[in-house]
C-alpha positions in Angstrom: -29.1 20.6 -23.5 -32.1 19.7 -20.6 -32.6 16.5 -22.2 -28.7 15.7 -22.0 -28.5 17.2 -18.2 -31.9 15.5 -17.0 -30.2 11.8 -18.7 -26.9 12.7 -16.3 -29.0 13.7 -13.6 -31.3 10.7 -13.8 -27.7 8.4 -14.2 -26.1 10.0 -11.3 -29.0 9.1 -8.8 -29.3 5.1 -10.1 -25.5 4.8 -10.0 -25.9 6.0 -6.2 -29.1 3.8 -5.7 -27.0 0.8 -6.6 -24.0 -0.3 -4.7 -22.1 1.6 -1.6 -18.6 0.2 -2.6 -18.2 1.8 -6.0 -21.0 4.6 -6.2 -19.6 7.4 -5.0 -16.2 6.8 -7.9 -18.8 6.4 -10.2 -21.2 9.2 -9.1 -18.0 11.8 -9.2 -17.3 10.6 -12.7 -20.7 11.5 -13.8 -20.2 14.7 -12.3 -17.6 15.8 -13.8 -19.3 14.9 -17.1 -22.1 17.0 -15.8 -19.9 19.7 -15.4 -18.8 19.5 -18.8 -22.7 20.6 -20.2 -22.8 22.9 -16.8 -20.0 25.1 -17.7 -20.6 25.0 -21.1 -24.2 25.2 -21.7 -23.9 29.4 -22.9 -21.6 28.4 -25.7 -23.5 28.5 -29.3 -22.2 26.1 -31.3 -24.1 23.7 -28.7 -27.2 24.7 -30.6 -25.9 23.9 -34.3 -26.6 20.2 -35.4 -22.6 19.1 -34.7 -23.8 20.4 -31.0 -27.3 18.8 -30.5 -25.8 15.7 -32.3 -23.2 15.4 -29.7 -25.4 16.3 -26.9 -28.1 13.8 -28.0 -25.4 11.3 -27.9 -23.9 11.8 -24.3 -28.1 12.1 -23.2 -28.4 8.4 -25.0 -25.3 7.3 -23.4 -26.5 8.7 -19.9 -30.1 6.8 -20.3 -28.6 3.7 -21.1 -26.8 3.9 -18.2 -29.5 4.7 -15.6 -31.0 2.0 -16.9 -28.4 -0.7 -16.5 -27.5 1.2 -13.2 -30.7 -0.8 -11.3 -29.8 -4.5 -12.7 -26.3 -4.9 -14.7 -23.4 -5.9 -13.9 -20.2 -3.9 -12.8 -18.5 -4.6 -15.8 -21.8 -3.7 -17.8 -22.6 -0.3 -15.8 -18.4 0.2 -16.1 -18.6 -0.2 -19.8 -21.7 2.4 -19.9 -19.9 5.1 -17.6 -16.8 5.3 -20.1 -19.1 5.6 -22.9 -20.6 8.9 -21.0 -17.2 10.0 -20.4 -16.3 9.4 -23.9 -19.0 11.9 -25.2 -18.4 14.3 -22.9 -15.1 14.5 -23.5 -15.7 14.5 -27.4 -17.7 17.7 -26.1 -14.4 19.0 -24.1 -12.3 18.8 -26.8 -14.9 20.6 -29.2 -15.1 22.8 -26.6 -11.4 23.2 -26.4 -10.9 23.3 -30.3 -13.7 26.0 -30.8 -12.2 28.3 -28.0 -9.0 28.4 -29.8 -7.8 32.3 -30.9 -5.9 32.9 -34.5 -3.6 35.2 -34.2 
């Protein structure tokens, strides 16, 4: 869970490091993903190996991203922002699914 927030974290400050015009969508897009592991980081199943596996994923995703952040292109850093939105909301939906009541 650290590793995953530190990754956003890191991600958030390059995307704001890099261009004026575009940072601050980008920087509220991460946030929201952010929020995601924020709100969430109590819930249990985070610490199975579906959990760390997905967590691991979106703290990959995140790094890549810092990382192109400094030198890519806007298609390139767009292209890594919707792959950390895709794995957060894969963790949503988990969320979502896993919160679910049988009655």
């Amino acid at each position: 869970m650290e590793v995953a927030k530190e990754a956003l974290g890191g991600a958030i400050e390059a995307v704001r490091a890099t261009s004026p015009e575009g940072a601050r969508e980008m920087a509220t897009r991460l946030q929201l993903a952010m929020n995601v592991l924020l709100e969430n980081e109590r819930k249990i199943w985070l610490r199975t190996k579906a959990g760390r596996e997905m967590l691991g994923a979106l703290g990959v995703a995140a790094s890549r991203l810092a990382e192109i952040a400094g030198d890519g292109s806007p298609e390139e850093i767009e292209a890594a922002l919707k792959e950390v939105e895709l794995h957060a909301g894969e963790i949503r939906e988990e969320i979502r699914r896993r919160s679910m009541v049988v009655t």
